[in-house]
C-alpha positions as CSV (number, residue, x, y, z in Angstrom):
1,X,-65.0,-62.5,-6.3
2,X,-66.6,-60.6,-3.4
3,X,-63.0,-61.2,-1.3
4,X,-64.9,-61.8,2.2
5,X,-68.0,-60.1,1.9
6,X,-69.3,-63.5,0.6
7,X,-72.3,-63.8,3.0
8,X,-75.9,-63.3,1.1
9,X,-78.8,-61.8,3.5
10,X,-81.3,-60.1,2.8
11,X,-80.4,-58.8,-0.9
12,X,-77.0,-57.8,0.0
13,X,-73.3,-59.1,0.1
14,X,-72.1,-59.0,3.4
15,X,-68.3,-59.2,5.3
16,X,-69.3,-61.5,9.2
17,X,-70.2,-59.2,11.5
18,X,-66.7,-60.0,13.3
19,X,-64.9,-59.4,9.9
20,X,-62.7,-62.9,10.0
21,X,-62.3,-64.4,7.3
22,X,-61.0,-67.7,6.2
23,X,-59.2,-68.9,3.1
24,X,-59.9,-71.8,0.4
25,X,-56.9,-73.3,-1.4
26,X,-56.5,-75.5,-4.3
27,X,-55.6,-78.9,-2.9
28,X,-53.6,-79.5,-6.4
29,X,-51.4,-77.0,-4.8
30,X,-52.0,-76.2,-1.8
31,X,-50.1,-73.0,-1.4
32,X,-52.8,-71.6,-4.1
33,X,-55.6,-69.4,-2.5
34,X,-58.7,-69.2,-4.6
35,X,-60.6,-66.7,-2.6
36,X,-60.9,-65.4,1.0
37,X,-64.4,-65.6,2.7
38,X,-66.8,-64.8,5.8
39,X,-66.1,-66.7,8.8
40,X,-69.7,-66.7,10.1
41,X,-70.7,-67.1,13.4
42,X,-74.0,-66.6,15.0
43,X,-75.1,-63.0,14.7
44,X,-74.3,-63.7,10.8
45,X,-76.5,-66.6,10.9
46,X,-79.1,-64.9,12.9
47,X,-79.2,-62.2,10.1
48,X,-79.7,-64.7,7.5
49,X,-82.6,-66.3,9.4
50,X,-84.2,-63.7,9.7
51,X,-83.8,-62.3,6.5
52,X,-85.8,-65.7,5.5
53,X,-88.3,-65.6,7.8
54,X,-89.5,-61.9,6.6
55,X,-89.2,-63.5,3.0
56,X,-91.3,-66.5,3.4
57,X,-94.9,-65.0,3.6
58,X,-94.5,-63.9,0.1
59,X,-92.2,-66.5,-1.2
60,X,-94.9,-68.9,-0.3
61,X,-97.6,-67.1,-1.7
62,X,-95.7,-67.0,-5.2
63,X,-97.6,-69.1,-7.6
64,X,-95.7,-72.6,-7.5
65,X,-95.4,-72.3,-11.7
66,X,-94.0,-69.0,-11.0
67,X,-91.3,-70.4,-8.6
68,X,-91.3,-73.2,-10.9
69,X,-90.1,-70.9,-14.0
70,X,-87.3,-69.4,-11.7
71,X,-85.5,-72.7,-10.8
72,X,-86.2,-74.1,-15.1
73,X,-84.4,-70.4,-16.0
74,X,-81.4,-71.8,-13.0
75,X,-81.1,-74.8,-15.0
76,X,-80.3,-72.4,-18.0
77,X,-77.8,-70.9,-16.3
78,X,-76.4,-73.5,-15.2
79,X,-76.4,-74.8,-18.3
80,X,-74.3,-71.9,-20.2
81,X,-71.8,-72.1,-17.4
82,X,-71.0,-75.5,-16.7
83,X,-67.6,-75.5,-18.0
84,X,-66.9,-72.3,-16.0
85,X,-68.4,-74.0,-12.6
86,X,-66.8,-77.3,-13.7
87,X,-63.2,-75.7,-13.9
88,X,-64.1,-74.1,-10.7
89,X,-64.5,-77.3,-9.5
90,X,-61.6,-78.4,-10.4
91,X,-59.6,-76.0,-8.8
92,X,-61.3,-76.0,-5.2
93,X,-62.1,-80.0,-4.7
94,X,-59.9,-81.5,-7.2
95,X,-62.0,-83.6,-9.1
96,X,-61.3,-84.4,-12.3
97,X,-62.5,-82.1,-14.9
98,X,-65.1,-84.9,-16.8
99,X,-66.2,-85.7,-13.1
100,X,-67.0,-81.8,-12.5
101,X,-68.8,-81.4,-15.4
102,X,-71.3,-84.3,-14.3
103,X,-71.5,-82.5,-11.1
104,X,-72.8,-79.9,-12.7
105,X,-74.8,-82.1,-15.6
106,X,-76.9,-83.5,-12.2
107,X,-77.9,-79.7,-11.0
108,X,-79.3,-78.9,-14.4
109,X,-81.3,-81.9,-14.5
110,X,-82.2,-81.4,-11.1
111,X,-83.3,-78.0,-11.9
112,X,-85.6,-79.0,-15.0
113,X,-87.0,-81.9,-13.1
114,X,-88.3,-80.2,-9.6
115,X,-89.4,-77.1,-12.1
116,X,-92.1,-79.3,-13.9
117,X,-93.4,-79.9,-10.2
118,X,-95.0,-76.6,-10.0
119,X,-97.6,-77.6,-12.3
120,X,-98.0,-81.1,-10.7
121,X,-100.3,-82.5,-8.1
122,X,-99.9,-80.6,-4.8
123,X,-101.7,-83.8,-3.1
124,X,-104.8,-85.9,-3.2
125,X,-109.1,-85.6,-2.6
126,X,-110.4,-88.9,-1.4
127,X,-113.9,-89.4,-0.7
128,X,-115.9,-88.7,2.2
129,X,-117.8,-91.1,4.6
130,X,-120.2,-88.2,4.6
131,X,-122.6,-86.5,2.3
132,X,-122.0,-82.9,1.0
133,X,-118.3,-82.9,2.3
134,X,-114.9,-82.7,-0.1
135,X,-112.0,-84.0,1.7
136,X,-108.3,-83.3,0.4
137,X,-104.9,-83.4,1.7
138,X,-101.9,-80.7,0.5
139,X,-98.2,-80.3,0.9
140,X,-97.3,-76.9,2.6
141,X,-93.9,-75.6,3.5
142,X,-92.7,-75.2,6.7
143,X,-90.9,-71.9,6.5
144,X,-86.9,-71.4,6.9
145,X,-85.0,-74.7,6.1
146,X,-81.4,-74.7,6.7
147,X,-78.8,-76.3,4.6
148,X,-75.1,-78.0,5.6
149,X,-73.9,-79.4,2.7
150,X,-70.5,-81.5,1.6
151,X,-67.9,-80.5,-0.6
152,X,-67.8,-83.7,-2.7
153,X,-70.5,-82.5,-4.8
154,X,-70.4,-78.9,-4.5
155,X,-72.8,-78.2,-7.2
156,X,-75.3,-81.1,-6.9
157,X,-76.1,-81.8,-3.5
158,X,-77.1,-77.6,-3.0
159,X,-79.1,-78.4,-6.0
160,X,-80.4,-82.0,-4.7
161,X,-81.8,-80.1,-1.1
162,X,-82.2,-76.3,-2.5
163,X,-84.2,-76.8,-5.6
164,X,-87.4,-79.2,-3.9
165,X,-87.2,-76.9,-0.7
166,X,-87.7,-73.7,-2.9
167,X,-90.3,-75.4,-4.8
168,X,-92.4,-76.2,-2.3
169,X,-92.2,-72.5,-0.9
170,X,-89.9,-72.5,1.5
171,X,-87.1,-70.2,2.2
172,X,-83.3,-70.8,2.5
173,X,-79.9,-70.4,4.8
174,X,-77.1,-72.6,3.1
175,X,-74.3,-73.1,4.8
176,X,-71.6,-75.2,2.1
177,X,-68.7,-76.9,3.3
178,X,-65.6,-75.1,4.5
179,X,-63.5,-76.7,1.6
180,X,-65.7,-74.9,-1.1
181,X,-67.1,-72.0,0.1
182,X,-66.4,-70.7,-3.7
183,X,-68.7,-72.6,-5.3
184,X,-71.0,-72.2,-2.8
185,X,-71.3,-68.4,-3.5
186,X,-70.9,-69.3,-7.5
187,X,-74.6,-71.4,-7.1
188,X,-76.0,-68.3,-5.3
189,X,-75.2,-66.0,-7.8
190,X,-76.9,-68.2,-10.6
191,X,-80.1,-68.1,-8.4
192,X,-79.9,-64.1,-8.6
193,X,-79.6,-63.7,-12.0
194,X,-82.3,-66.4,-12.1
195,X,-84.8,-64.5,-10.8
196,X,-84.9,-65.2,-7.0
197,X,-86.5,-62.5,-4.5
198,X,-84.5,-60.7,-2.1
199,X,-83.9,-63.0,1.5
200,X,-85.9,-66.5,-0.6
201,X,-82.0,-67.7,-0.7
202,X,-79.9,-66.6,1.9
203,X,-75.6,-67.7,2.6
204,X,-73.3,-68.0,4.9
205,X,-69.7,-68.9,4.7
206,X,-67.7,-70.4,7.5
207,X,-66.6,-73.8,9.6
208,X,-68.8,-76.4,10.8
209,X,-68.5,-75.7,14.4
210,X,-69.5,-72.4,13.9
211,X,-71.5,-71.4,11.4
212,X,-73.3,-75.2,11.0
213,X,-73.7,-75.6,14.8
214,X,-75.0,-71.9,15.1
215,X,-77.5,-72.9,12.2
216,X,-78.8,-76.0,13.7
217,X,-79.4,-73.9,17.0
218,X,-81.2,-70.9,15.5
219,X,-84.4,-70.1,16.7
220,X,-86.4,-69.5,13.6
221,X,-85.3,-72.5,11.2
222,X,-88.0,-75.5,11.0
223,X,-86.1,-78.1,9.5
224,X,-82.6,-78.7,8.9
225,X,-80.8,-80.8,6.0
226,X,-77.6,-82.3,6.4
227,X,-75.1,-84.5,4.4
228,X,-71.6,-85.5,5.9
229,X,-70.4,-87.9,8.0
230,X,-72.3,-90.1,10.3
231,X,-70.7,-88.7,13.7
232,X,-72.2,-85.3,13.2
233,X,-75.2,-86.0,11.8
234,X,-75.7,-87.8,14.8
235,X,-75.3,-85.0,16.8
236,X,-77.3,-82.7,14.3
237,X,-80.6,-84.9,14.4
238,X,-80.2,-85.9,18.2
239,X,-80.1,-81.6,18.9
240,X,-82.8,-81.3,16.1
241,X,-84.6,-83.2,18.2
242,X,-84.6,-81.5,21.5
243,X,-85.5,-78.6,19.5
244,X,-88.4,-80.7,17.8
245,X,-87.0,-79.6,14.5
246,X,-88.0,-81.8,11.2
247,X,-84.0,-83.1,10.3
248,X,-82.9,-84.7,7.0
249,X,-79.2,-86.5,7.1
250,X,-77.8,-88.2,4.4
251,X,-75.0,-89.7,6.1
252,X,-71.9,-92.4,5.2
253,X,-71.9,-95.8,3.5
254,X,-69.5,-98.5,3.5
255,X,-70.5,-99.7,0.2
256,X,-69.7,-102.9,-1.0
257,X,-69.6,-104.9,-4.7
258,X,-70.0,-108.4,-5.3
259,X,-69.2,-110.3,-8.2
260,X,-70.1,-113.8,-8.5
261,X,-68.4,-116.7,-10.4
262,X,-70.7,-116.2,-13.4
263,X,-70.1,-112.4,-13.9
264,X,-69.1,-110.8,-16.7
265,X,-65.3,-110.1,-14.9
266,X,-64.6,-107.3,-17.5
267,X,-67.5,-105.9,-16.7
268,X,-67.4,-105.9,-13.0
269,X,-63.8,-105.0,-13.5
270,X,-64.8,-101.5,-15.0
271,X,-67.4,-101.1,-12.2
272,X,-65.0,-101.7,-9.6
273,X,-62.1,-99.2,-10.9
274,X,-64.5,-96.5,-11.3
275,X,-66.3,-97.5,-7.7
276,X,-63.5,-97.8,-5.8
277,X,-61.1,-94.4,-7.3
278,X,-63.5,-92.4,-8.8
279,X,-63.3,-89.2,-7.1
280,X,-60.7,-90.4,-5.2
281,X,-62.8,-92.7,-2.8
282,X,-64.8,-89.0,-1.8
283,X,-68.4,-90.1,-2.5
284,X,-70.6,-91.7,0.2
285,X,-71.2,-94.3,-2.4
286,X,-67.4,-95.7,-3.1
287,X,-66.7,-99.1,-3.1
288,X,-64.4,-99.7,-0.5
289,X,-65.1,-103.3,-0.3
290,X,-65.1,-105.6,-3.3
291,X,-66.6,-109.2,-2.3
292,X,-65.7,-111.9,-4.7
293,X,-66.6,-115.3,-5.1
294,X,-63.2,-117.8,-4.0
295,X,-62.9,-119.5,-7.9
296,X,-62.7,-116.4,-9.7
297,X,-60.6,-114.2,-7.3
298,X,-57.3,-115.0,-8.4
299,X,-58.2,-113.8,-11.9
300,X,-60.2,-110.6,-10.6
301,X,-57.8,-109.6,-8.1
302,X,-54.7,-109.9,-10.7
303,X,-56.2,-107.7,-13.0
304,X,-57.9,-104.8,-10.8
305,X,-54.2,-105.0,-9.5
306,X,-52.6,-104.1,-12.9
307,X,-55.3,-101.4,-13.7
308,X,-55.1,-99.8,-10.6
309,X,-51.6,-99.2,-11.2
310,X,-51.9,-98.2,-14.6
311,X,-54.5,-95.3,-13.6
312,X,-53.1,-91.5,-14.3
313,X,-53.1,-89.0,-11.1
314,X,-52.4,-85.6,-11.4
315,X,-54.3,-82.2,-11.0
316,X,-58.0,-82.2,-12.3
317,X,-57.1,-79.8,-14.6
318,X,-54.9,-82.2,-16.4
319,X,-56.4,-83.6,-19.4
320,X,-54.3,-87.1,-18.8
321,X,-55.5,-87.4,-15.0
322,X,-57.9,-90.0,-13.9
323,X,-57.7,-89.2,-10.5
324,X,-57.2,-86.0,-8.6
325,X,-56.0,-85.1,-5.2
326,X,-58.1,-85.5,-2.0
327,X,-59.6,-82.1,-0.6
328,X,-56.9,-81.2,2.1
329,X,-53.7,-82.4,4.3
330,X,-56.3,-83.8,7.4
331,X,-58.1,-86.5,5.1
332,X,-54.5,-86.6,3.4
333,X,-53.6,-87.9,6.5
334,X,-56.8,-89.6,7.6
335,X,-56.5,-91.8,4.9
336,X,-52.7,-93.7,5.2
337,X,-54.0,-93.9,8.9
338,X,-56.5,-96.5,7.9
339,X,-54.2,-97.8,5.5
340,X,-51.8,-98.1,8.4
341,X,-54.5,-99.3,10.6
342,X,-55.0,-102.4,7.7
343,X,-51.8,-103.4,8.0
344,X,-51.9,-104.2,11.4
345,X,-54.7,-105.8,11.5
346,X,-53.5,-108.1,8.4
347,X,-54.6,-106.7,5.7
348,X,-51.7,-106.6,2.5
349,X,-51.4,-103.6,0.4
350,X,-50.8,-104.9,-3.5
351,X,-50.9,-101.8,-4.7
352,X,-50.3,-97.9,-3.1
353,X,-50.6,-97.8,0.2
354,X,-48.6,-94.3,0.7
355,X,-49.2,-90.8,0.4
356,X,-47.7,-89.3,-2.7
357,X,-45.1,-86.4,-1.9
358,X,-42.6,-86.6,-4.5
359,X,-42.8,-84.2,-7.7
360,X,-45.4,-82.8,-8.6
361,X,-47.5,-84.8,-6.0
362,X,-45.2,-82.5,-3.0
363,X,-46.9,-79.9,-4.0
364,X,-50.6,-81.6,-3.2
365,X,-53.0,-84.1,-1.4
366,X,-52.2,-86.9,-3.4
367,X,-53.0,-90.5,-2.3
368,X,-51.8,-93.8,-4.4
369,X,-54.7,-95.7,-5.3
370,X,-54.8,-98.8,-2.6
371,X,-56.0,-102.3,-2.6
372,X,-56.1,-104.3,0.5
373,X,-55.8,-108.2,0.2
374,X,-56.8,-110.7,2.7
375,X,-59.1,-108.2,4.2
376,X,-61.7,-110.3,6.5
377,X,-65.2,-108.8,8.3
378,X,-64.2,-107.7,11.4
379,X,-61.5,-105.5,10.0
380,X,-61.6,-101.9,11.0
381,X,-60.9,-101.4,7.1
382,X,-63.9,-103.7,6.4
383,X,-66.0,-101.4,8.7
384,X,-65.3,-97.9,8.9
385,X,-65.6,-95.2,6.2
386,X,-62.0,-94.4,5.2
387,X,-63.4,-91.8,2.5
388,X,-60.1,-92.5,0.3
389,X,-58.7,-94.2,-2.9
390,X,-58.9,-97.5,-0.9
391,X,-60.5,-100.6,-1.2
392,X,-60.2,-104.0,0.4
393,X,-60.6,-107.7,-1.2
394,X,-62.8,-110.2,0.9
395,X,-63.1,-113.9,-0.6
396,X,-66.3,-115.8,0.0
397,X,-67.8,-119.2,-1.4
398,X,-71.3,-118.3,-2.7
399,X,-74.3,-116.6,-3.0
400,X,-75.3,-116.8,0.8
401,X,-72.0,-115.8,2.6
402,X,-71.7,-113.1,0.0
403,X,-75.1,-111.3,0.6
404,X,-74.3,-111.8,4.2
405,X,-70.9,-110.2,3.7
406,X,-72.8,-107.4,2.3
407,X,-74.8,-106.4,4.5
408,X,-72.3,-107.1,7.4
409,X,-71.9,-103.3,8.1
410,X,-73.5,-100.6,10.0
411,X,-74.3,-98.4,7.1
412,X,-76.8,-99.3,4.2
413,X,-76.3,-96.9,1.2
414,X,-75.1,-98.1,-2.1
415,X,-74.2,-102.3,-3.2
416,X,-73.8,-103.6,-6.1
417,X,-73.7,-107.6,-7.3
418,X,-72.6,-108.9,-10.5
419,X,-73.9,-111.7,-12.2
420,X,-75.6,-113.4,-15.2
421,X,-78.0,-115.6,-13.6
422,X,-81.5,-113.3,-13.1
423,X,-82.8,-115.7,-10.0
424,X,-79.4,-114.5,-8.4
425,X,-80.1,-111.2,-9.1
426,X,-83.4,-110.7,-7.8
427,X,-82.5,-112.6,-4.8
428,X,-79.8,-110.1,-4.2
429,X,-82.9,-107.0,-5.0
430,X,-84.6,-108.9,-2.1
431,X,-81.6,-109.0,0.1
432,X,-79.1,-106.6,0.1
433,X,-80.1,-104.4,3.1
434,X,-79.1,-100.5,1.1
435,X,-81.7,-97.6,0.1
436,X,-79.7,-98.2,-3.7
437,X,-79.1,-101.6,-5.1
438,X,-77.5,-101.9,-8.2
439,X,-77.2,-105.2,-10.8
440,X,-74.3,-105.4,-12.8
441,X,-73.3,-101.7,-11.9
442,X,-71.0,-99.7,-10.2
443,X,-72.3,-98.5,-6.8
444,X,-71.8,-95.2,-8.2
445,X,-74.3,-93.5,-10.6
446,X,-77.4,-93.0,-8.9
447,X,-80.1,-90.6,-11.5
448,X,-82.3,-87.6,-10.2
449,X,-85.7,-88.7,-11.2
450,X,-85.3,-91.8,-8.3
451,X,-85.0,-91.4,-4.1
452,X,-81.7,-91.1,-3.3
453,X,-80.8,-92.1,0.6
454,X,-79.7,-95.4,2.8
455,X,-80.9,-97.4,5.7
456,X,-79.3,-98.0,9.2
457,X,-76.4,-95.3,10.0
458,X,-76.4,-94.1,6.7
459,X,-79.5,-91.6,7.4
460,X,-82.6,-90.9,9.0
461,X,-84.9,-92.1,6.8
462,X,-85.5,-89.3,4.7
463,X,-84.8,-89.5,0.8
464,X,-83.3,-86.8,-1.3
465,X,-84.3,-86.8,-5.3
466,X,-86.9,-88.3,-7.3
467,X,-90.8,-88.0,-6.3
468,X,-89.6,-87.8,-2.8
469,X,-87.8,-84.9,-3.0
470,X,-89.9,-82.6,-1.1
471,X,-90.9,-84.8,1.7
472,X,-88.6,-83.4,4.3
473,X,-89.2,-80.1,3.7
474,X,-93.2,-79.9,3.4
475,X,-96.0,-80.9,6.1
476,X,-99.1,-82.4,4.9
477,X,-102.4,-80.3,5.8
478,X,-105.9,-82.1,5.6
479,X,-108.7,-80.4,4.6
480,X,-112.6,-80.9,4.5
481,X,-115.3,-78.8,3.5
482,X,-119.0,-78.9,4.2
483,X,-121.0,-77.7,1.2
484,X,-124.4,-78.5,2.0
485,X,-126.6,-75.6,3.0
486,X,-128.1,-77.0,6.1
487,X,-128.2,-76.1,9.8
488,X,-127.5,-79.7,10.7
489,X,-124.2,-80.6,12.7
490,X,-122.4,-83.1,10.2
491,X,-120.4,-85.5,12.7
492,X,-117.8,-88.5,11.7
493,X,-117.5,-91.6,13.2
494,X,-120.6,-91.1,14.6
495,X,-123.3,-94.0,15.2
496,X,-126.6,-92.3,14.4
């Protein structure tokens, strides 16, 4: 542990400039400190950008299988330490430990699948309306990209933005979230022993509000990719904007599963369980509302209810757990205050509903895995992330007022339908307004190798992932050549 000098520029661990640091804590127990790191502000993220900037003019000019062979040799690393990142994991977000290892498990195939791209296609010829001339297009970088990332997937979303950005020759300031600044600086220290040049990667601990907001400002970065909650990103792509920078946000999702009268209830059972309290709610594609069809609530709602309560919490670490803890006190706190806000508004808790605070709960950020009954549309709780173990019930008659109850939110990111009738299905393909539809899934459990991203307040457009991977962080340049030895002035779109 590098115990505050845990800022990477230029080649060399590095204290801020001001020498604060701040601490990270195990939210298992959150009188544990796991490591003390750089509070960054500007002048440290200045350093970093310019320790990129010099590194780009030969990072680009590295052969693409060359950079390639650095991020297959990553997904080695990452590879022979999973279980030591995983455990990490563990400790500093509180997932539980088979959910931290399929953290990791996504970085190393997202390492092995961008590496096969540097001996892909780099773009397309097409012909020419003229003679004699060879017309192609090619992906270039655009130079310093900056990265904000979450600390629900620690491991994978740096791997998700990093690994396509430093394929297509770009150079890198990563700024990880406040909550897991360790495993942050764990994934950069892979990437050394991995091969990567001096100022190619470049990181900076710190908060949001300073270190984020100071990258998003800096001069020298061309595109910025973000992932967190729809409130800043608005922010982040409307000053991105002004500064006519290229900005990626993968933002929230009020994600939604609907299971029709002729699904396979056990089935849609298991998808909801895992869904809703997986991670404790923290993914951007939880289920925080489960839409069922009126004649087989009774039965589904009676037994989510006696699963929920049966699930095991405890520390990640525990081999029993099935849920963890939530990252820290303020979304501890953020949580019952939807809860609370559900009540109000009618909603009836049939299960949890309370923050956990006696035994060996006291001593975390435990929340009691929560379903909400009689929750109706224009619920707060029905339209607002809560980014918790919480999910609410909403009855409906059929196919139409489900899919409507679907999409009846401002975010577009993950739904999921069950059912055993295929014309239902692929009318739900066809209408379910999200960037990830799934059919007799959870709305967790999206792969690498397709785009990953939503529509309406859940982003900006841009997809993360699959064959898409490196479109926000490459320009396209056209290209045609004359070849014919003649003095004659070759001219398109020309009547002759």
């Amino acid at each position: 542990m590098h115990e505050g000098k845990t800022n990477y520029i230029a080649g060399e661990w590095q204290a801020a400039r001001t020498g604060e640091t701040f601490e990270s804590v195990n939210p298992a127990y959150i009188e544990e400190v796991l490591g003390v790191y750089a509070r960054s502000r500007r002048e440290d993220v200045e350093a970093a950008v310019a320790a990129a900037a010099k590194a780009f003019p030969s990072w680009r000019h590295t052969p693409a299988p060359k950079r390639g062979a650095i991020l297959f040799r990553m997904g080695q690393l990452l590879e022979r330490d999973k279980e030591h990142l995983a455990r990490q994991m563990v400790a500093e977000m509180g997932k539980v430990l088979v959910e931290a290892r399929g953290d990791v498990q996504e970085a190393i195939d997202m390492a092995y699948y961008i590496a096969a791209f540097g001996r892909l296609p780099n773009g397309s010829t097409v012909p020419s309306e003229r003679e004699d001339i060879y017309c192609m297009a090619q992906r270039v970088p655009v130079g310093v990209v900056g990265l904000i990332t979450p600390w629900n997937f620690p491991i994978a979303i740096p791997s998700w933005k990093m690994f396509s950005a430093l394929l297509a020759g770009n150079t890198i300031v990563f700024k990880p979230a406040e909550d897991t600044p360790g495993l942050g600086v764990a994934f950069v220290e892979l990437l050394i022993e991995a091969g990567i040049p001096e100022g190619v990667v470049n990181i900076v601990t710190g908060l949001g509000p300073e270190a984020g907001a100071a990258l998003v400002e800096a001069p020298g970065v061309a595109t910025i990719s973000f992932t967190g909650s729809t409130e800043v990103g608005r922010k982040i792509a409307g000053r991105c904007g002004e500064l006519m920078k290229r900005v990626s946000c993968e933002l929230g999702g009020k994600n939604a599963i609907v299971v029709l009268d002729d699904a396979n209830l056990e089935l849609a059972l298991k998808g909801a369980l895992w869904s809703a309290f997986g991670t404790a709610g923290q993914r951007c594609t939880a289920a925080s509302r489960l839409i069922v069809q009126r004649n087989v609530m009774a039965k589904f709602r009676d037994e989510l209810v006696d699963r929920t309560k049966a699930l095991r919490m405890g520390a990640g670490a525990d081999p029993e757990a099935q849920i963890g803890p939530v990252v820290n006190r303020t979304q501890l706190e953020r949580i019952h205050s939807y809860v609370e806000i559900g009540r109000a508004e009618g909603a009836k808790p049939l299960t949890g509903g309370r923050i956990l605070d006696e035994g060996d709960y006291a001593a975390g950020c435990f929340y009691a895995p929560t379903i909400l009954d009689e929750v109706t549309l224009g619920m707060r709780v029905a339209q607002e992330e809560i980014f918790g173990p919480v999910t609410g019930l909403i009855e409906v008659n059929g196919l139409d007022e489900a899919l409507a109850a679907a999409n009846n939110s401002q975010y577009g990111l993950s739904l999921s339908l069950y059912t055993r009738d295929v014309n239902r299905a692929f009318r739900a393909i066809q209408e379910l307004d999200a960037g990830i539809v799934y059919i007799n899934l959870p709305t967790s459990g999206a792969e690498i190798q397709l785009p990953f991203g939503g529509v309406k307040n859940t982003g900006n457009g841009h997809r993360e992932a699959g064959w898409m991977a490196m479109d926000y962080c490459t320009e396209w340049k056209s290209v045609y050549v004359n070849y014919a030895d003649t003095a004659e002035l070759v001219r398109a779109q020309i009547d002759t």
